[in-house]
C-alpha positions as CSV (number, residue, x, y, z in Angstrom):
1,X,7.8,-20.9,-1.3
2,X,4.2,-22.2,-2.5
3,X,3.5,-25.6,-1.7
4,X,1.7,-27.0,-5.0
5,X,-0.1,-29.6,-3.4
6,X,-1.6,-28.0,-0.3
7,X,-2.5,-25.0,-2.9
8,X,-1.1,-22.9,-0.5
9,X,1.4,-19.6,-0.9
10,X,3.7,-18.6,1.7
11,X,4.8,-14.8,2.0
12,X,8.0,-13.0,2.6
13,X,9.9,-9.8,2.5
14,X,11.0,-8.6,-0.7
15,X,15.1,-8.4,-1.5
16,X,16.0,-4.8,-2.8
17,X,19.4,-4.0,-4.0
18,X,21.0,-1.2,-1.9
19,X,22.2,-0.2,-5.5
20,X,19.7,-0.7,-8.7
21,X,23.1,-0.4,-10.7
22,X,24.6,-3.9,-9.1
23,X,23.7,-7.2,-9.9
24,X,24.5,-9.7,-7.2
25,X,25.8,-13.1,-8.1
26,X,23.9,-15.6,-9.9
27,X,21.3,-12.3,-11.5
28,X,18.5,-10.7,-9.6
29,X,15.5,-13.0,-8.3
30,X,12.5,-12.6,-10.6
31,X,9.7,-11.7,-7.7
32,X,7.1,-11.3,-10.6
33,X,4.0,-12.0,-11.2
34,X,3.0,-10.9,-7.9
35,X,1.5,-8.6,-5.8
36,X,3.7,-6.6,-3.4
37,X,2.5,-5.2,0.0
38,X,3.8,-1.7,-0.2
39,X,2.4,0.2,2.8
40,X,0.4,-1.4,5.9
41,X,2.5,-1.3,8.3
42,X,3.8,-4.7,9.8
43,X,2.5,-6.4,6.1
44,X,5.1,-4.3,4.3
45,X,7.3,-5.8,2.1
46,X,5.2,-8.7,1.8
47,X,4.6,-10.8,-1.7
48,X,1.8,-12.3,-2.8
49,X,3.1,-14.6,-6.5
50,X,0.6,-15.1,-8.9
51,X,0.8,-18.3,-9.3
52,X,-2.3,-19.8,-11.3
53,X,-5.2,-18.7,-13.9
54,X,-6.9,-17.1,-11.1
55,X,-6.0,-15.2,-7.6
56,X,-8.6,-14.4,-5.1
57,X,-7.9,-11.7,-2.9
58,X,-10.0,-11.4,0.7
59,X,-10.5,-11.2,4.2
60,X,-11.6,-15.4,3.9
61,X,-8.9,-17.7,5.1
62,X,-9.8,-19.2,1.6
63,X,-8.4,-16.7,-0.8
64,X,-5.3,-16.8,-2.1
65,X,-4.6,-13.6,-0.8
66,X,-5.8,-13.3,3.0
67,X,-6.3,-9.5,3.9
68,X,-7.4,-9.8,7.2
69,X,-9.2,-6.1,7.6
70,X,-12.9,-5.3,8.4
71,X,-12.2,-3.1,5.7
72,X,-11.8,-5.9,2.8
73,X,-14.7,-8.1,1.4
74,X,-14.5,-11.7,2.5
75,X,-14.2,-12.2,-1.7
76,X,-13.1,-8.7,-2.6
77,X,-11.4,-9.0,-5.8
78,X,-9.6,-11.4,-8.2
79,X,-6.5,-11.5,-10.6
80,X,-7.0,-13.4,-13.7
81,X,-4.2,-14.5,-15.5
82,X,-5.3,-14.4,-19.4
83,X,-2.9,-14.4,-23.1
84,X,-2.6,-10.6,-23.0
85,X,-1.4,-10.4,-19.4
86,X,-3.5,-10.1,-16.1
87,X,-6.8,-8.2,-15.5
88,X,-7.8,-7.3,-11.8
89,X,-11.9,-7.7,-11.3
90,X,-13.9,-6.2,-8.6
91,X,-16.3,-9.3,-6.9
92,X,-19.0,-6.1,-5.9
93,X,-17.0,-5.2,-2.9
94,X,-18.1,-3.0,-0.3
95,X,-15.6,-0.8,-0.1
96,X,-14.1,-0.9,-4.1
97,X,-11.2,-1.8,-5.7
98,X,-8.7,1.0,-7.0
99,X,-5.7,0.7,-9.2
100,X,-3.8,3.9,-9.5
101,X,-6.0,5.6,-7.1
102,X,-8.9,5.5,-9.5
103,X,-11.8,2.7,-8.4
104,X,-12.0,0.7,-11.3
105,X,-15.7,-0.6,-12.4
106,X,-14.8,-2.5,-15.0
107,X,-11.8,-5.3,-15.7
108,X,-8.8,-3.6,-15.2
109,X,-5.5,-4.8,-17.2
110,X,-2.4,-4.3,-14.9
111,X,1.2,-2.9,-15.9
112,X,4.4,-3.1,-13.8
113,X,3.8,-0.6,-11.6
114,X,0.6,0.0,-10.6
115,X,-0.7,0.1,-7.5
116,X,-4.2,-1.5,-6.3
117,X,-5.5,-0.8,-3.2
118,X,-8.1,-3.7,-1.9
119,X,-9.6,-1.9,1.3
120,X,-6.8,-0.4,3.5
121,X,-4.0,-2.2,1.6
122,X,-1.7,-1.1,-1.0
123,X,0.0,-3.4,-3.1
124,X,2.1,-2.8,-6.3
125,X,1.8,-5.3,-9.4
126,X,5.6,-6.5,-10.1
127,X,5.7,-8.2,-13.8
């Protein structure tokens, strides 16, 4: 649950229904905007919401996402919330940004679905 006034996000495993055809009481949780861990090991599951104008994904303690691999830029990448939805950026990282499995060089606009890898993470963008 993100608390607002330390600007600070917590993380935590994301509900699945054992059947997609059931709704549980009450409606399914909206998880999106956010980022999803989907593979790394231990981090799996994992949510990152996207929760303001702009999301900063890195290996510094001070981005909003916290990576914590040699193989992420301290200030690898951002997520900018805009009218048309939200465009992932590059910040020149060492290693590249992908979405799809294609590095991206250039804004990128995410769909549901799509799957950006920042260093040795994979995440998918939930809507």
């Amino acid at each position: 649950m993100p608390d607002i006034q330390a600007g600070t996000q917590a993380t935590g495993p994301i509900e699945t229904l054992t059947d997609p055809g059931l709704t549980p009481p009450g409606g399914t949780p909206r998880l999106g905007p956010a980022l999803a861990v989907m593979l790394r090991g231990g981090r799996t599951g994992e949510f990152f919401p996207l929760l303001g104008p702009r999301t900063t994904i890195g290996r510094s303690p001070e981005c909003d996402i916290f990576l914590d691999d040699i193989t992420v830029s301290r200030a690898h990448a951002e997520v900018d919330e805009r009218p048309e939805g939200f465009v992932l950026v590059d910040n020149g990282s060492t290693n590249g940004t992908y979405v799809n499995r294609r590095l991206i060089d250039a804004e990128e606009m995410l769909a549901h679905g799509d799957e950006v890898q920042v260093g040795k993470f994979r995440l998918v963008f939930v809507a």
